[in-house]
N, C-alpha and C positions, 0 to 999 in steps of 0.2 A: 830957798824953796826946797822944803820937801818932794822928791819924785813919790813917793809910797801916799801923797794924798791924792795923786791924779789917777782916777780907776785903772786906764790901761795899764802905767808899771804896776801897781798893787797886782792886776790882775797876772800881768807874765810873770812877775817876781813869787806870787803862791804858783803860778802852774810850776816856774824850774823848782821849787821845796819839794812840791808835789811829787814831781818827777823823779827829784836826788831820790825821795823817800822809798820810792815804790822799785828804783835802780836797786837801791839797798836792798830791798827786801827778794828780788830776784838771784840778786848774789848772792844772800842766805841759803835760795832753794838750791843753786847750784851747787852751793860747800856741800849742801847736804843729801845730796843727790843717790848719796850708798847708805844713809841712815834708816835703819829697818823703822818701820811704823812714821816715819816724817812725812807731815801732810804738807803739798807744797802753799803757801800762802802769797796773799798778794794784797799791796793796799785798799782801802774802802774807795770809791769813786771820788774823784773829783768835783764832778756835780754835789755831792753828797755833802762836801766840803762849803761849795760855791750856796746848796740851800742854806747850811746851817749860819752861814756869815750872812745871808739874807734877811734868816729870821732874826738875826743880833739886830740886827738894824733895823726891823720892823717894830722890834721890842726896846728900840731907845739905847740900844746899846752899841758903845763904836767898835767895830770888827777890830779885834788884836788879828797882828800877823802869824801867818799860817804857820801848823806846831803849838801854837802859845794856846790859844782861844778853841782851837777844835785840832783836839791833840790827831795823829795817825794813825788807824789803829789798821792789824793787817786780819785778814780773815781769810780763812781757808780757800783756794782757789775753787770755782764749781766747775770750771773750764779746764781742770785737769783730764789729759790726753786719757791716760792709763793709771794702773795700780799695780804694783809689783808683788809676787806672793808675800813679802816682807812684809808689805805694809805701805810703802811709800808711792808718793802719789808725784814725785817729782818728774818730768820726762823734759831730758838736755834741751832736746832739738824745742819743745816748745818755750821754754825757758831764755833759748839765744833768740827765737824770735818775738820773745816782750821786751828783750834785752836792745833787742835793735828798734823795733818801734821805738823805744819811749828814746832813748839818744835819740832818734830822729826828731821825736816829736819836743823834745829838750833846745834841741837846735831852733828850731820852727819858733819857740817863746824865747830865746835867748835874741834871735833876728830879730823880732818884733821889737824887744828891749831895746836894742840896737838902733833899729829906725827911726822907734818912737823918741829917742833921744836926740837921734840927729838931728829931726825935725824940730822939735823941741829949741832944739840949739841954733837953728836956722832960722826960726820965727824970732828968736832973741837976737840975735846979733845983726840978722839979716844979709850973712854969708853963706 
């Protein structure tokens, strides 16, 4: 049995991709945090994600996993703190704390993964 046909793992297994993706993309801002004119970016929403795998499927198409089917794409943060005369729009202190949500919120779907498995494994075996 595939787990990626059952919505719940599909569904935690895009949020941690999600997640890696958008950790990545934070680490970016932070390398770059002294780069004159660097605008800080951040992934497009997850929702954003979750419509367009909706519309696959409304329109007969079977949702490729996340990455494959609605690639990542990152866009300028609008949420940036400040601007530095340089140019750059990066600021640390906000930067550690999307750094620390999303690990939180990574953990939060990783559990889920977790649970759902257990149970999973529970109804099967019935231990």
């Amino acid at each position: 049995m595939k787990l990626d046909s059952l919505s719940l793992f599909r569904f935690a297994s895009d949020r941690m991709q999600w997640l890696s993706a958008r950790q990545k993309t934070i680490s970016e801002n932070i390398a770059n945090a002294n780069t004159p004119g660097y605008r800080a970016k951040d992934v497009s929403s997850f929702q954003s994600y979750v419509d367009s795998v909706n519309q696959a499927q409304q329109d007969g198409q079977n949702a490729a996993p996340f990455g494959t089917d609605v690639p990542v794409s990152t866009v300028d943060a609008p949420d940036s703190w400040s601007t530095t005369i340089s140019g750059n729009t990066v600021v640390l202190e906000q930067q550690t704390v999307k750094a620390s949500q999303t690990a939180a919120q990574y953990q939060l779907a990783a559990n889920l993964y977790r649970k759902a498995s257990d149970l999973l494994t529970t109804a099967v075996t019935g231990q």
